[in-house]
CHARMM-style PDB file with segment names, atoms N, HN, CA, C and O in Angstrom:
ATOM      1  N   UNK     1      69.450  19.026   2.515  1.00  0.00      PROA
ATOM      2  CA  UNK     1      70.783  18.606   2.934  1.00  0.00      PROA
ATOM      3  C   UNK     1      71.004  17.159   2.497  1.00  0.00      PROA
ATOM      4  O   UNK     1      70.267  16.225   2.814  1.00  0.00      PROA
ATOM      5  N   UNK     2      72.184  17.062   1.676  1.00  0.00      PROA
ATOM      6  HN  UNK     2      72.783  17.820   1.419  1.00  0.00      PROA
ATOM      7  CA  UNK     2      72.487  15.733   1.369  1.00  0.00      PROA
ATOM      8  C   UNK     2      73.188  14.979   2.850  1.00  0.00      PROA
ATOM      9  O   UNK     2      74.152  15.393   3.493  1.00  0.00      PROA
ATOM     10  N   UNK     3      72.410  13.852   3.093  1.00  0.00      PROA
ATOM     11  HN  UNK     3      71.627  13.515   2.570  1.00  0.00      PROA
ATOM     12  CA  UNK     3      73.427  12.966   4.357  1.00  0.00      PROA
ATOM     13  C   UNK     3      74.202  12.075   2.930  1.00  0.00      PROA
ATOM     14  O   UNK     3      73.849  11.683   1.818  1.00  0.00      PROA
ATOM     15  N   UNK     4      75.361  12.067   3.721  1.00  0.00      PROA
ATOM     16  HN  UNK     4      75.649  12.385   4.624  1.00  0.00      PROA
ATOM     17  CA  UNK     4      75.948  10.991   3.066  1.00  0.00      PROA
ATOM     18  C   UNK     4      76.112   9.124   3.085  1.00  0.00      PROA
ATOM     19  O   UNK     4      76.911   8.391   2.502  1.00  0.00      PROA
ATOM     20  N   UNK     5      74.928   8.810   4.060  1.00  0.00      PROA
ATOM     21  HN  UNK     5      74.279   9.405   4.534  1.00  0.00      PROA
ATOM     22  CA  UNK     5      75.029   7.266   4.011  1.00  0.00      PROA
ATOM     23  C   UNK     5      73.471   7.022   3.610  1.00  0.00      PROA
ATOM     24  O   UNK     5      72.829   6.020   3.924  1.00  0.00      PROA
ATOM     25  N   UNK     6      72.950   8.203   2.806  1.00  0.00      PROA
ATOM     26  HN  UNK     6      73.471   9.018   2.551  1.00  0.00      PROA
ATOM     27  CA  UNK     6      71.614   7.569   1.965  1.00  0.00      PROA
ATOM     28  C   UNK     6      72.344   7.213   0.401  1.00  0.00      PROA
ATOM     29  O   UNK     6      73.283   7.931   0.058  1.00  0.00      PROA
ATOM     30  N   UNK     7      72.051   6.498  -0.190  1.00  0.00      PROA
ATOM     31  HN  UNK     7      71.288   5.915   0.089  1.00  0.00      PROA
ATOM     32  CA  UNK     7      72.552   6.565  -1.630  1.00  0.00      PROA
ATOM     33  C   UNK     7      71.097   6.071  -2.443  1.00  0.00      PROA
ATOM     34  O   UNK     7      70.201   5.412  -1.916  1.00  0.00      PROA
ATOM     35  N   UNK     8      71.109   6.404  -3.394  1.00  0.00      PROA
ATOM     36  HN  UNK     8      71.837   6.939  -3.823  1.00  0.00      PROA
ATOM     37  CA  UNK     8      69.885   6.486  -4.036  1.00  0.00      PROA
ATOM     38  C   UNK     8      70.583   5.639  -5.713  1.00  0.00      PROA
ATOM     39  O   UNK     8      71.682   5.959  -6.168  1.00  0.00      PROA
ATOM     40  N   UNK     9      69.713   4.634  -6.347  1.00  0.00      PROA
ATOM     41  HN  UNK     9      68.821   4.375  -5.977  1.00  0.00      PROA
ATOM     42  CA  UNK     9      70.495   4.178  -7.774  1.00  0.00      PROA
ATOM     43  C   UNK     9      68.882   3.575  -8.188  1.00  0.00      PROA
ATOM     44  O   UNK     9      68.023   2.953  -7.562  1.00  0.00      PROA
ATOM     45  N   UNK    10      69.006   4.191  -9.757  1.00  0.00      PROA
ATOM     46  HN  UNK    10      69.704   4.696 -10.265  1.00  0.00      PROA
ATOM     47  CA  UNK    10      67.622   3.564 -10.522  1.00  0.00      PROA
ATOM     48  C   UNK    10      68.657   2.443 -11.366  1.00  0.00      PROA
ATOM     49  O   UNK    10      69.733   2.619 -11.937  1.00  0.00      PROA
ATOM     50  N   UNK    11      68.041   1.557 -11.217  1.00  0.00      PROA
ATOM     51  HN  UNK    11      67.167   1.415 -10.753  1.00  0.00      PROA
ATOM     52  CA  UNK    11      68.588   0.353 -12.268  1.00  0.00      PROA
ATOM     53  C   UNK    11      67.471  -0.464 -12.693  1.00  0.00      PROA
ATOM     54  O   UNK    11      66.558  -0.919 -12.003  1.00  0.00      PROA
ATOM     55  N   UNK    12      67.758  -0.621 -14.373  1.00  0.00      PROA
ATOM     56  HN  UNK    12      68.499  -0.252 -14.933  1.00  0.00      PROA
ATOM     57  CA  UNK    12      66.734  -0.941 -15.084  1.00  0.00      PROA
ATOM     58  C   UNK    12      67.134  -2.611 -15.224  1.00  0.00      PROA
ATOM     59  O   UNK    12      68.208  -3.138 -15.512  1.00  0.00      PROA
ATOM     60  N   UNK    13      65.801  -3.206 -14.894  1.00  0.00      PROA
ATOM     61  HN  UNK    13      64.928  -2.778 -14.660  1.00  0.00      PROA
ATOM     62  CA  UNK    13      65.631  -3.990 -14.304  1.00  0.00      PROA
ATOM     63  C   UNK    13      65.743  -4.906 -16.328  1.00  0.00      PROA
ATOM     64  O   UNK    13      65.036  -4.324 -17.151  1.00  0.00      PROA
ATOM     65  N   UNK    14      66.443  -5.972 -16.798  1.00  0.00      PROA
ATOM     66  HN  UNK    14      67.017  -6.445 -16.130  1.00  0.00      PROA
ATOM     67  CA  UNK    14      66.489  -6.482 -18.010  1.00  0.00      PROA
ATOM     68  C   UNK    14      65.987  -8.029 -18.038  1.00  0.00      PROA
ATOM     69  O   UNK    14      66.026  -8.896 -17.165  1.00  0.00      PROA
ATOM     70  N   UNK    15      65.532  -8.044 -19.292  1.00  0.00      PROA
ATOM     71  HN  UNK    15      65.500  -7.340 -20.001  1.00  0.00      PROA
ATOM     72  CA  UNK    15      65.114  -9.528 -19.347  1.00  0.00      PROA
ATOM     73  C   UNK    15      66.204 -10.888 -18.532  1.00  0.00      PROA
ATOM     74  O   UNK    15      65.854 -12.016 -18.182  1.00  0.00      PROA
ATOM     75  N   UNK    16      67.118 -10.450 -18.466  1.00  0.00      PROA
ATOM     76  HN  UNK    16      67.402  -9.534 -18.750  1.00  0.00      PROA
ATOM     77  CA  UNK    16      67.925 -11.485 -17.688  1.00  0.00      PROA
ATOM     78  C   UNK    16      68.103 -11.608 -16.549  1.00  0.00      PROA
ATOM     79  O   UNK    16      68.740 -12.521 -16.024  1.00  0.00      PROA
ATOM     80  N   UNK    17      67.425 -10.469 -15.865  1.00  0.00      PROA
ATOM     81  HN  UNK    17      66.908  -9.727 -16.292  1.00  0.00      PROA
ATOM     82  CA  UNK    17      67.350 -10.332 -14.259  1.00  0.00      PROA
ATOM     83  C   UNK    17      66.241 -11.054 -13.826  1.00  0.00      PROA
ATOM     84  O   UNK    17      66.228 -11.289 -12.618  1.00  0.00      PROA
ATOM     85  N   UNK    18      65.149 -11.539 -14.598  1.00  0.00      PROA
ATOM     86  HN  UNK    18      65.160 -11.348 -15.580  1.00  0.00      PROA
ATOM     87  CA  UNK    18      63.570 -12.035 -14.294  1.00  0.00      PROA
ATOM     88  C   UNK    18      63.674 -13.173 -15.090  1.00  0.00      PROA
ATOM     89  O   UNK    18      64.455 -13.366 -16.022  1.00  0.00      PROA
ATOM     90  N   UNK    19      62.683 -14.018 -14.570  1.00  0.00      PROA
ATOM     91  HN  UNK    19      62.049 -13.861 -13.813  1.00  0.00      PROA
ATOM     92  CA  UNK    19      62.456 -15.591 -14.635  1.00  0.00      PROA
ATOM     93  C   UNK    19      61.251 -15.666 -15.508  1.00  0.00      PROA
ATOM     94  O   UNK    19      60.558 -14.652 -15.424  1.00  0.00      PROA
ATOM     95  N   UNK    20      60.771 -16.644 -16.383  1.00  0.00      PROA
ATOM     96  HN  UNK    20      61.334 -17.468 -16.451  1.00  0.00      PROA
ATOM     97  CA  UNK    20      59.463 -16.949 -16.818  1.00  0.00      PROA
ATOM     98  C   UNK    20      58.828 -16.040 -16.852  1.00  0.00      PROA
ATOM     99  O   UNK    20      58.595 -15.446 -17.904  1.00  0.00      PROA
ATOM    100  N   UNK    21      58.347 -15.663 -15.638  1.00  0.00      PROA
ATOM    101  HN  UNK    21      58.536 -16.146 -14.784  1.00  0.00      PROA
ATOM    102  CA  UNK    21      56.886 -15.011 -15.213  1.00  0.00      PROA
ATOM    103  C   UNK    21      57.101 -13.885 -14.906  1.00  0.00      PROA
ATOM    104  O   UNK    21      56.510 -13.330 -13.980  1.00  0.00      PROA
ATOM    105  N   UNK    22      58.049 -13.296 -15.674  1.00  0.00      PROA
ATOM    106  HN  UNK    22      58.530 -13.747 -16.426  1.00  0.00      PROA
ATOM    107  CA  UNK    22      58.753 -11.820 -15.594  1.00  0.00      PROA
ATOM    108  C   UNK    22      58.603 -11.292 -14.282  1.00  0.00      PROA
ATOM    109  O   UNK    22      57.736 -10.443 -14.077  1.00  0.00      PROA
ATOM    110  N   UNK    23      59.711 -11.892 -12.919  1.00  0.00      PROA
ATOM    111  HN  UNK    23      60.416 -12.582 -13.086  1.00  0.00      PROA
ATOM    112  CA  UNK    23      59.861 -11.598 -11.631  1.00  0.00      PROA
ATOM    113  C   UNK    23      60.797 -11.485 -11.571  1.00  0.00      PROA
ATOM    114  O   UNK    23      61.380 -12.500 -11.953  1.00  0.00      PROA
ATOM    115  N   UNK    24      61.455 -10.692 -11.253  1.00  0.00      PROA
ATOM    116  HN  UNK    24      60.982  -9.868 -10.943  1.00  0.00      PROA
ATOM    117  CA  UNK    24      62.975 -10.712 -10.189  1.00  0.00      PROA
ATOM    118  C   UNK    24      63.084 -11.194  -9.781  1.00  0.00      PROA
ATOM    119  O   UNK    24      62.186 -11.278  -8.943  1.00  0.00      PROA
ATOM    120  N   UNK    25      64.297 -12.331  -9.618  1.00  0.00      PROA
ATOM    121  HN  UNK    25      65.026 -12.263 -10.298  1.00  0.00      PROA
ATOM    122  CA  UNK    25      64.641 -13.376  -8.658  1.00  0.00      PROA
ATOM    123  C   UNK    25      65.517 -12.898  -7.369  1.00  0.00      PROA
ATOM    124  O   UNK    25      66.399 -12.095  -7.672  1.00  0.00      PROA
ATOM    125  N   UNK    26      65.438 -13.247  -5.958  1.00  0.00      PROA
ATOM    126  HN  UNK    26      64.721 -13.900  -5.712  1.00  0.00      PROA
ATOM    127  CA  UNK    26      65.858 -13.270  -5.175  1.00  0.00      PROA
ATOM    128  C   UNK    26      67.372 -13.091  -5.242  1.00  0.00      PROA
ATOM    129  O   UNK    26      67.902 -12.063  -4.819  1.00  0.00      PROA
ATOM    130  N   UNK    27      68.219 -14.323  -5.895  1.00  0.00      PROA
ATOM    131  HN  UNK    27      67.788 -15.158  -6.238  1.00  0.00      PROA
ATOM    132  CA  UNK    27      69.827 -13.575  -6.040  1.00  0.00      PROA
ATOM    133  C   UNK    27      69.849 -12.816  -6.730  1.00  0.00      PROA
ATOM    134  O   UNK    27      70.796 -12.070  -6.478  1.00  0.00      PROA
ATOM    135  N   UNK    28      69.121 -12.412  -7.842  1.00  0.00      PROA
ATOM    136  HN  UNK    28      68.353 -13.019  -8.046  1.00  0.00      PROA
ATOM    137  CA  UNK    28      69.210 -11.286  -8.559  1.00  0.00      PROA
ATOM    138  C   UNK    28      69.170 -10.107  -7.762  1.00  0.00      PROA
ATOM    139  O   UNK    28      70.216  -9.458  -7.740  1.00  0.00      PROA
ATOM    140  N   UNK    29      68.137  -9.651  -7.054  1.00  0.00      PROA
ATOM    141  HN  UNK    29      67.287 -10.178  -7.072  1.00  0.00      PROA
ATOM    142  CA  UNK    29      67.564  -8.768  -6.218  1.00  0.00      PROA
ATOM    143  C   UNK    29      68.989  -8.285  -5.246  1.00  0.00      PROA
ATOM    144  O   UNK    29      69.436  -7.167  -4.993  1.00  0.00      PROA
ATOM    145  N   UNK    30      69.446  -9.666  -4.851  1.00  0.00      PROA
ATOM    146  HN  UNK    30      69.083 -10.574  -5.057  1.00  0.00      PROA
ATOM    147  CA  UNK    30      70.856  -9.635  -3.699  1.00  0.00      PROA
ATOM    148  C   UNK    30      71.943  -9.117  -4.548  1.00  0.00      PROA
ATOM    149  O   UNK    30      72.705  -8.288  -4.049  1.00  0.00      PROA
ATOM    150  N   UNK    31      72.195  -9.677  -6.341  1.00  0.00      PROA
ATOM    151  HN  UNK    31      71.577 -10.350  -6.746  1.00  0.00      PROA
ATOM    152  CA  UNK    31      73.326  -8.872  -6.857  1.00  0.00      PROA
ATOM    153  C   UNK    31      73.350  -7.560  -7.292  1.00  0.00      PROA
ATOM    154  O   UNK    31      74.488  -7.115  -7.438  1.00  0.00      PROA
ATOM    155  N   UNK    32      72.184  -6.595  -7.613  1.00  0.00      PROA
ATOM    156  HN  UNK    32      71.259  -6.957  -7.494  1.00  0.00      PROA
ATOM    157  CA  UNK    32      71.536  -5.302  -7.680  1.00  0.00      PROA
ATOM    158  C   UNK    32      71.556  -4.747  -6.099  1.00  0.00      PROA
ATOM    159  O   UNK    32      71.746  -3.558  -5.843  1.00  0.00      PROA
ATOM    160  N   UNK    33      71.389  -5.510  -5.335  1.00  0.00      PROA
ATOM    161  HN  UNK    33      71.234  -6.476  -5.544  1.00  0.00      PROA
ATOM    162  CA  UNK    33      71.961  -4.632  -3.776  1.00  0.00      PROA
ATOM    163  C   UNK    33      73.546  -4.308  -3.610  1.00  0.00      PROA
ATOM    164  O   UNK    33      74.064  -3.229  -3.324  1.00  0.00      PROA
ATOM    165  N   UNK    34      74.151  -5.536  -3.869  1.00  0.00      PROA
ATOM    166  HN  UNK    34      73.731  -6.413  -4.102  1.00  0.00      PROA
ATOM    167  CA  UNK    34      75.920  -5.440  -3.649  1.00  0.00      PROA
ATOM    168  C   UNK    34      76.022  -4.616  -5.025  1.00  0.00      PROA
ATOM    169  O   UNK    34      76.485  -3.535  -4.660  1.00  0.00      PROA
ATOM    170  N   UNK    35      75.900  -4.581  -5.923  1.00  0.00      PROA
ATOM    171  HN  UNK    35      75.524  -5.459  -6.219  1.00  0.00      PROA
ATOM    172  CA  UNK    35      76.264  -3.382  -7.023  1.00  0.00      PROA
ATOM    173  C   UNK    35      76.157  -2.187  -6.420  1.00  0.00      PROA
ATOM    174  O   UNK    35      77.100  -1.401  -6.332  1.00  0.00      PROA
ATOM    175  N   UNK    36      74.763  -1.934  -5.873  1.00  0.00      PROA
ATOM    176  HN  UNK    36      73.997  -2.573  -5.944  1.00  0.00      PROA
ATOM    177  CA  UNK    36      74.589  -0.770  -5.580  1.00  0.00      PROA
ATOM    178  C   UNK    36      75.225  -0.168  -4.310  1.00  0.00      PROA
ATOM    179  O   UNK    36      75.232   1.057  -4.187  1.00  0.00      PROA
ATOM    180  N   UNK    37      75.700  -0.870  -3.466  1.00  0.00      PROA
ATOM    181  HN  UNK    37      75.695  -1.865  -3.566  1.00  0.00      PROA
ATOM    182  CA  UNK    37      76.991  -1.079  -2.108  1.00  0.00      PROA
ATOM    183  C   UNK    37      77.959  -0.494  -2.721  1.00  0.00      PROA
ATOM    184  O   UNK    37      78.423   0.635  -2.564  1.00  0.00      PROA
ATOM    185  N   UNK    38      78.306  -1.527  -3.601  1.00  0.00      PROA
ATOM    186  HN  UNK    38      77.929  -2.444  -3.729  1.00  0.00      PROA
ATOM    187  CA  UNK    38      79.819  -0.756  -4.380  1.00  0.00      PROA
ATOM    188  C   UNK    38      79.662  -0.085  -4.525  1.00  0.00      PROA
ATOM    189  O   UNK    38      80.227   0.649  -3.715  1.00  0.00      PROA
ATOM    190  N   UNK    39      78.628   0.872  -5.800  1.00  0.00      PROA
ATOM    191  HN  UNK    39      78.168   0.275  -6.458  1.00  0.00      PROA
ATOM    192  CA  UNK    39      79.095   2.141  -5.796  1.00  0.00      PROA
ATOM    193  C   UNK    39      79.025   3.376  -4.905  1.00  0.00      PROA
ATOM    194  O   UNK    39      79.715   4.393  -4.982  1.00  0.00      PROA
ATOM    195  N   UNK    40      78.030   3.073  -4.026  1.00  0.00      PROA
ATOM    196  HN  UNK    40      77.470   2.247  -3.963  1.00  0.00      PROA
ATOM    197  CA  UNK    40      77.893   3.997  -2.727  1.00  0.00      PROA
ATOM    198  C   UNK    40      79.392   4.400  -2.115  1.00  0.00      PROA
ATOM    199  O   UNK    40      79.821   5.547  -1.997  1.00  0.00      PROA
ATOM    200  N   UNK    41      80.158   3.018  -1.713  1.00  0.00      PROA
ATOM    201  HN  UNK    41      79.809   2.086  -1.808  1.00  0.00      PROA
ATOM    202  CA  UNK    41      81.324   3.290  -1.142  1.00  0.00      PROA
ATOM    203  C   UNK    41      82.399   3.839  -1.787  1.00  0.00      PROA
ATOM    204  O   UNK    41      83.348   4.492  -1.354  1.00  0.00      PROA
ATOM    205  N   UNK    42      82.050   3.406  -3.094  1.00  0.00      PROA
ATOM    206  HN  UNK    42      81.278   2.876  -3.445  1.00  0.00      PROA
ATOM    207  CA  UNK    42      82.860   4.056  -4.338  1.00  0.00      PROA
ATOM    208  C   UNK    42      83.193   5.394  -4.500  1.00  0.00      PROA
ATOM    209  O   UNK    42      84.306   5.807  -4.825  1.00  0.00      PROA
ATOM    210  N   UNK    43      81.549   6.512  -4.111  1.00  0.00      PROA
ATOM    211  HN  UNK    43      80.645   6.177  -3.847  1.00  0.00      PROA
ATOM    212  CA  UNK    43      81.179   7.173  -4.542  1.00  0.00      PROA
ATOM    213  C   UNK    43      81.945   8.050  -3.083  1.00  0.00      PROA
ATOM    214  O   UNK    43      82.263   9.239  -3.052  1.00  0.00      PROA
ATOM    215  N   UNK    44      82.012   7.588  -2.581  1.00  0.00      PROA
ATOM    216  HN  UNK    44      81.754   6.622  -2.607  1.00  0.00      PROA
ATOM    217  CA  UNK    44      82.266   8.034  -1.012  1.00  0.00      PROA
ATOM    218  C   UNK    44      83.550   7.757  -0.566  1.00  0.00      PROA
ATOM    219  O   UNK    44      83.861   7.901   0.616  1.00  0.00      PROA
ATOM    220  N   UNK    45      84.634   7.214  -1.767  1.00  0.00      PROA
ATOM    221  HN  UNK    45      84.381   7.098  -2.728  1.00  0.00      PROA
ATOM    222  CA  UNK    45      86.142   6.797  -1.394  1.00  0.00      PROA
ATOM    223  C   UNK    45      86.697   6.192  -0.716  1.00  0.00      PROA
ATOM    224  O   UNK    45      87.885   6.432  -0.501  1.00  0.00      PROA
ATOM    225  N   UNK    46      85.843   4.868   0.057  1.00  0.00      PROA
ATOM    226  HN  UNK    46      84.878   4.673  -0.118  1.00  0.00      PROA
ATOM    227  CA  UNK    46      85.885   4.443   0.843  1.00  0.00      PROA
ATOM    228  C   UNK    46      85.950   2.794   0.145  1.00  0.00      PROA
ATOM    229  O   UNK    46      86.596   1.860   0.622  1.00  0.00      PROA
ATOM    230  N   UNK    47      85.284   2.761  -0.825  1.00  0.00      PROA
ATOM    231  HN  UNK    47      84.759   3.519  -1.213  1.00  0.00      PROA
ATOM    232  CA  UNK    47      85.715   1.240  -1.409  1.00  0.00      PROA
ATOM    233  C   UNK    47      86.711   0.440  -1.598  1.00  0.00      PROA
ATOM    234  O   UNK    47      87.628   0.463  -0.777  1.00  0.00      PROA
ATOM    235  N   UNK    48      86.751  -0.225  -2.436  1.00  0.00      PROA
ATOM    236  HN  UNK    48      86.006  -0.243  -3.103  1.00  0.00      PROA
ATOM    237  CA  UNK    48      88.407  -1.360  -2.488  1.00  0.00      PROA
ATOM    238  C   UNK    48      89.613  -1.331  -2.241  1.00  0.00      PROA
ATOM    239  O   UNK    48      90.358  -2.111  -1.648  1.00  0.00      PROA
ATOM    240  N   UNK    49      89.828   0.059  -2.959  1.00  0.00      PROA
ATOM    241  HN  UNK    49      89.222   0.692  -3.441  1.00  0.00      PROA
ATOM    242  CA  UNK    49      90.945   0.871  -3.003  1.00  0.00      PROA
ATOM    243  C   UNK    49      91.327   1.317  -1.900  1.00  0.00      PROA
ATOM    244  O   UNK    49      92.465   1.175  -1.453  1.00  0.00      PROA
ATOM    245  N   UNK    50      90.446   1.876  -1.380  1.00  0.00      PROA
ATOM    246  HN  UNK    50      89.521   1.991  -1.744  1.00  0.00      PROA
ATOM    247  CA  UNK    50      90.869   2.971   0.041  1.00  0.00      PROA
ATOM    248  C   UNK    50      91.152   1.343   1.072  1.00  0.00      PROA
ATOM    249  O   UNK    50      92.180   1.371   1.749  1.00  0.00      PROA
ATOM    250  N   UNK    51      90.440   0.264   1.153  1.00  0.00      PROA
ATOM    251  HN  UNK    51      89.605   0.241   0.603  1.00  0.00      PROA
ATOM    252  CA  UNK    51      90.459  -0.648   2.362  1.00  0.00      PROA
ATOM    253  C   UNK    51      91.907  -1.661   1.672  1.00  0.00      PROA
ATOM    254  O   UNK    51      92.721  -2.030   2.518  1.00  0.00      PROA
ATOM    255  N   UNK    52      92.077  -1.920   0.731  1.00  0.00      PROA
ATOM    256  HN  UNK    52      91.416  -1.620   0.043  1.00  0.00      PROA
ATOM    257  CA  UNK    52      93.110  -2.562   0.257  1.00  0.00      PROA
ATOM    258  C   UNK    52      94.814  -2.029   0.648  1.00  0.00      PROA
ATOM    259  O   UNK    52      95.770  -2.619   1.152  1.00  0.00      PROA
ATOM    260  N   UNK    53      94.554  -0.248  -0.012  1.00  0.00      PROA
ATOM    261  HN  UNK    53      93.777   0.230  -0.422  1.00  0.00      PROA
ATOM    262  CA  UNK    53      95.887   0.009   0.814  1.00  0.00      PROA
ATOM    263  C   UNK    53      96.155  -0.131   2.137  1.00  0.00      PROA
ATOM    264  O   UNK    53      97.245   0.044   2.681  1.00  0.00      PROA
ATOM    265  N   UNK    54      94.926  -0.516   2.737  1.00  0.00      PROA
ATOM    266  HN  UNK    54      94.040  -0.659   2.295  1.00  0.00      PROA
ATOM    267  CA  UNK    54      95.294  -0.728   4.625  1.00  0.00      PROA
ATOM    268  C   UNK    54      95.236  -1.855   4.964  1.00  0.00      PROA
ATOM    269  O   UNK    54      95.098  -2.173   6.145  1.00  0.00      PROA
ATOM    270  N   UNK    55      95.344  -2.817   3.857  1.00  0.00      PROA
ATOM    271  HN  UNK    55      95.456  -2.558   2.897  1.00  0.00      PROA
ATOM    272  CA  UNK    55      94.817  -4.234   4.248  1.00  0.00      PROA
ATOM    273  C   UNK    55      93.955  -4.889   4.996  1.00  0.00      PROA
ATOM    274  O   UNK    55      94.040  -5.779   5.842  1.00  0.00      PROA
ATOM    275  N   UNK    56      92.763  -4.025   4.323  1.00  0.00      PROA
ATOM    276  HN  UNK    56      92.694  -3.302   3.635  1.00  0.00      PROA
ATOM    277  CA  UNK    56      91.583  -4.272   5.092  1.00  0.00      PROA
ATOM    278  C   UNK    56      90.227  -4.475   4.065  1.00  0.00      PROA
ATOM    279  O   UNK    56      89.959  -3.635   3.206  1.00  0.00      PROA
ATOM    280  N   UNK    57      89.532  -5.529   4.247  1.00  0.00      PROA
ATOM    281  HN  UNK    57      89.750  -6.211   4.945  1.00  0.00      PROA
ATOM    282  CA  UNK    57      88.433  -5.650   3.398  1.00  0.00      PROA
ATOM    283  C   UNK    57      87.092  -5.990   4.253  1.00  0.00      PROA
ATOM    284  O   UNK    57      87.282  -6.385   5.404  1.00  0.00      PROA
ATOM    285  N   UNK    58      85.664  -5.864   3.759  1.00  0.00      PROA
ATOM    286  HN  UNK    58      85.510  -5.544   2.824  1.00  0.00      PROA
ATOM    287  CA  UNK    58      85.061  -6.254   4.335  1.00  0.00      PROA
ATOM    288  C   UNK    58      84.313  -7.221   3.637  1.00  0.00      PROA
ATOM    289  O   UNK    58      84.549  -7.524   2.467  1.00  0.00      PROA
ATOM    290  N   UNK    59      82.957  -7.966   4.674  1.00  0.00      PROA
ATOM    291  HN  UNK    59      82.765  -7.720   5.624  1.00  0.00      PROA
ATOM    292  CA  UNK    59      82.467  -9.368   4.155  1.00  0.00      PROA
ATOM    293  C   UNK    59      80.967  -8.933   4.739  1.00  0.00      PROA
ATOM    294  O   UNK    59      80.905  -8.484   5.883  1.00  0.00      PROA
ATOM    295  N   UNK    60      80.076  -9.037   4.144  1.00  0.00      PROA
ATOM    296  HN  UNK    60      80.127  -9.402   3.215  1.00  0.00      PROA
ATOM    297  CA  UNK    60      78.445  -9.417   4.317  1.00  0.00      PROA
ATOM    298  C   UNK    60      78.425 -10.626   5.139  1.00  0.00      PROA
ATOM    299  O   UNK    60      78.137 -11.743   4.709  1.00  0.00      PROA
ATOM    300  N   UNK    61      78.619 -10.456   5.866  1.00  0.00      PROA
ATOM    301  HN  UNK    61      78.854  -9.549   6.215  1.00  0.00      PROA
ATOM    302  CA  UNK    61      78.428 -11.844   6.877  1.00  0.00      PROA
ATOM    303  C   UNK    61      76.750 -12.207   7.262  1.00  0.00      PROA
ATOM    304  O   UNK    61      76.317 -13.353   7.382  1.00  0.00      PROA
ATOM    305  N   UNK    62      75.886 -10.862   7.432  1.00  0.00      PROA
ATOM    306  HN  UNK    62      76.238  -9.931   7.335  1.00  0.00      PROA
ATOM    307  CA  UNK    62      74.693 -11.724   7.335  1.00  0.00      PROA
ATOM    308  C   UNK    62      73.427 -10.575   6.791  1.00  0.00      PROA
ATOM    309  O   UNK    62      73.703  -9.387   6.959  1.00  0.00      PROA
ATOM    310  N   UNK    63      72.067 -10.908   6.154  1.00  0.00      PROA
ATOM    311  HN  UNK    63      71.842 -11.872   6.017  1.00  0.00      PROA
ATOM    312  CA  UNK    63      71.197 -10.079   5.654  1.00  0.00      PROA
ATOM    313  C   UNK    63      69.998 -10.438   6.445  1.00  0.00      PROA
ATOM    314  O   UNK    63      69.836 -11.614   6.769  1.00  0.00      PROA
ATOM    315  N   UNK    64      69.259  -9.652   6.738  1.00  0.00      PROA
ATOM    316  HN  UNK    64      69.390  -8.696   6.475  1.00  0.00      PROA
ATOM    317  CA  UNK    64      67.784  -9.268   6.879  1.00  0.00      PROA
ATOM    318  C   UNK    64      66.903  -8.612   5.863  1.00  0.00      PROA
ATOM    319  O   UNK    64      66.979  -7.385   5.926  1.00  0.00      PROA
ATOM    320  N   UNK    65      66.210  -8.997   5.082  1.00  0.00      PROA
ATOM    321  HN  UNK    65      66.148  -9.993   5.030  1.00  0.00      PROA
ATOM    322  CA  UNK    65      65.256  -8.699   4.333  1.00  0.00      PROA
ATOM    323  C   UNK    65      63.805  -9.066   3.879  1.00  0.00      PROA
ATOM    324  O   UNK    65      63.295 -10.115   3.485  1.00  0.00      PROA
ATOM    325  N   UNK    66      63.461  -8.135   4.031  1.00  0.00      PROA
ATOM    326  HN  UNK    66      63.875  -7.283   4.351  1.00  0.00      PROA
ATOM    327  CA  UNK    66      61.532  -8.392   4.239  1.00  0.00      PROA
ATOM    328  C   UNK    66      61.101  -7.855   2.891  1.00  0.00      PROA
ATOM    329  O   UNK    66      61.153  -6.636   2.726  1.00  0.00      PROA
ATOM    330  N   UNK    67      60.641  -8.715   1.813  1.00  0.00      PROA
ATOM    331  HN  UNK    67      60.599  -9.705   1.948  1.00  0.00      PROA
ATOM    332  CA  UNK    67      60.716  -8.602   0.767  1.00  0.00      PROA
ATOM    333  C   UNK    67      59.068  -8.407   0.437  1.00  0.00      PROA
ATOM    334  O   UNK    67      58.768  -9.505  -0.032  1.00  0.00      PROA
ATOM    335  N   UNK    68      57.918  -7.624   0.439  1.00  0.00      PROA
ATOM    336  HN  UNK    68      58.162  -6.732   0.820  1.00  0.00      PROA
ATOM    337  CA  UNK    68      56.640  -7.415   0.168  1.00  0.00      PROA
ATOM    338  C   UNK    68      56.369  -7.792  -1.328  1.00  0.00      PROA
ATOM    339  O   UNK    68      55.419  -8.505  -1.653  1.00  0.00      PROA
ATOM    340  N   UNK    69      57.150  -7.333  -2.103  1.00  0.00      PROA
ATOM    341  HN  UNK    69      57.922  -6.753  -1.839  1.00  0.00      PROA
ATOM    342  CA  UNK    69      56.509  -7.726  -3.834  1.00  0.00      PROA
ATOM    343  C   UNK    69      57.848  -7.580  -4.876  1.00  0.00      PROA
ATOM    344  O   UNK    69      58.219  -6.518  -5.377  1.00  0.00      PROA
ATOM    345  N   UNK    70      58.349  -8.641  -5.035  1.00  0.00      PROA
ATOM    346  HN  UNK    70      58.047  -9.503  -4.628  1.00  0.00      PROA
ATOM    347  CA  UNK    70      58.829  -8.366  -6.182  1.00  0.00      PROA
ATOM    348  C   UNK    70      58.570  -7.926  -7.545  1.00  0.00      PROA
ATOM    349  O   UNK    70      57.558  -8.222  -8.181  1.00  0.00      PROA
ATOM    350  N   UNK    71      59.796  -7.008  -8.079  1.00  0.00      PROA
ATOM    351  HN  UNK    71      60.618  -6.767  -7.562  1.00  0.00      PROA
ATOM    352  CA  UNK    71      59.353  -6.239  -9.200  1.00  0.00      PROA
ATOM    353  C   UNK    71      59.129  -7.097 -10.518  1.00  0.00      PROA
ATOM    354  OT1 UNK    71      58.747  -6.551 -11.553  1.00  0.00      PROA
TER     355      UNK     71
END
């Protein structure tokens, strides 16, 4: 059974996303999360479009993340 508030996205990770020492950087990591937000809500009709005609948007006001190893 598909639930619909799992979303699943492979994104290939490019030399411009990683630093020196070929790591993923932290805002990087944060702009590959909000990409992948968008299209979830996207995917689900619920994004820009749908909150704009109601004049309604939303804001990340705050994150929790426990980060073990970057890729």
């Amino acid at each position: 059974m598909d639930f619909p508030y799992v979303y699943e996205n492979s994104i290939r990770i490019s030399s411009y996303h990683v630093d020196c020492d070929e790591v993923l950087s932290l805002p990087m990591l944060f702009c590959l999360c909000q990409d992948t937000a968008l299209n979830h809500v996207t995917d689900l009709d619920i994004g820009w479009r749908f909150l704009s005609a109601r004049n309604l948007f939303w804001a990340l006001s705050k994150m929790h993340v426990r980060v073990e190893r970057l890729p």
